[in-house]
N, C-alpha and C positions, 0 to 999 in steps of 0.2 A: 555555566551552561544552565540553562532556565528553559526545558523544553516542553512542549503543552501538545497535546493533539489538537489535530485542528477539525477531525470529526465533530461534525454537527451530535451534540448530545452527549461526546464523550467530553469526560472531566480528568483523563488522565494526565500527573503533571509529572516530569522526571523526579521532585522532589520529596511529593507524596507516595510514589511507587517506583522506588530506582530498581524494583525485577524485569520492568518493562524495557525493551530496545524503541527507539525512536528513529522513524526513515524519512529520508528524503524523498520526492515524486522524482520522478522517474526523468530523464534527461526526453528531451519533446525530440519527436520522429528518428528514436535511436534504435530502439526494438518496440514491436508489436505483438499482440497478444488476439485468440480470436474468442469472440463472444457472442453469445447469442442476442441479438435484435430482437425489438418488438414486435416483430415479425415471424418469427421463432428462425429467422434463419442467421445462419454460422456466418459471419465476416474480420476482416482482420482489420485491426485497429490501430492505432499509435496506445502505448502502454499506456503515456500519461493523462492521455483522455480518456483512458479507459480508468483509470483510478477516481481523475473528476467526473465521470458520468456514475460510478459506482458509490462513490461517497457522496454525489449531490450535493456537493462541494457550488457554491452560489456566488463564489466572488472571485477574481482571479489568484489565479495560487502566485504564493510568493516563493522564494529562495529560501524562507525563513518557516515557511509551514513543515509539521513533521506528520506521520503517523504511527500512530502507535502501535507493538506487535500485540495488541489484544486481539488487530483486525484483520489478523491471520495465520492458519494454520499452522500448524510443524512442516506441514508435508507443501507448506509454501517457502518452504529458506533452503539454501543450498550453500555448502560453506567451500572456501575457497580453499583450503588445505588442513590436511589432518591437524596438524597443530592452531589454525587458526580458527578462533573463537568468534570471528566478524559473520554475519549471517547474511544474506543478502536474499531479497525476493528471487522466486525463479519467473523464467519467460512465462511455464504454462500454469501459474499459481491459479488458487480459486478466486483469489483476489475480491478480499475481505469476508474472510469466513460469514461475518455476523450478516449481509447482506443477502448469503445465499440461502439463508435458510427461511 
């Protein structure tokens, strides 16, 4: 396992930082997430375009790109059972902290 973020700027690599979780994009028109437009107004989107419009992500995503949990919140994961340690984004995350600030 040799995982890298693929955030423009980020240098995190599982090997240099294994406290980090590493995720996959989002499976394409499976859930949708709603965001605010240039426009200032509210619409709903497919998640994984929402991730490549928020990362400005420039090239097409592969099966193979990850992201790193640096580029989101606590109050972005939702875990799948008391005992289970697996975290997963939720639908209404802020979806990449470092972005919205």
């Amino acid at each position: 396992m040799n995982h890298y973020c693929c955030v423009p700027r980020c240098s995190s690599w599982i090997k240099r930082d294994p406290q980090l979780t590493f995720h996959i994009f989002p499976e394409q028109e499976k859930h949708h997430v709603s965001l605010v437009n240039k426009f200032g107004q509210k619409e709903r989107i497919d998640r994984r375009r929402a991730w490549i419009l928020k990362l400005r992500i420039g090239s097409p995503v592969s099966k193979f790109m990850k992201v790193c949990s640096f580029h989101f919140a606590e109050e972005d994961y939702f875990y799948r059972s008391k005992d289970s340690k697996k975290a997963e984004d939720t639908e209404n995350s802020s979806i990449f902290k470092f972005m919205n600030s």
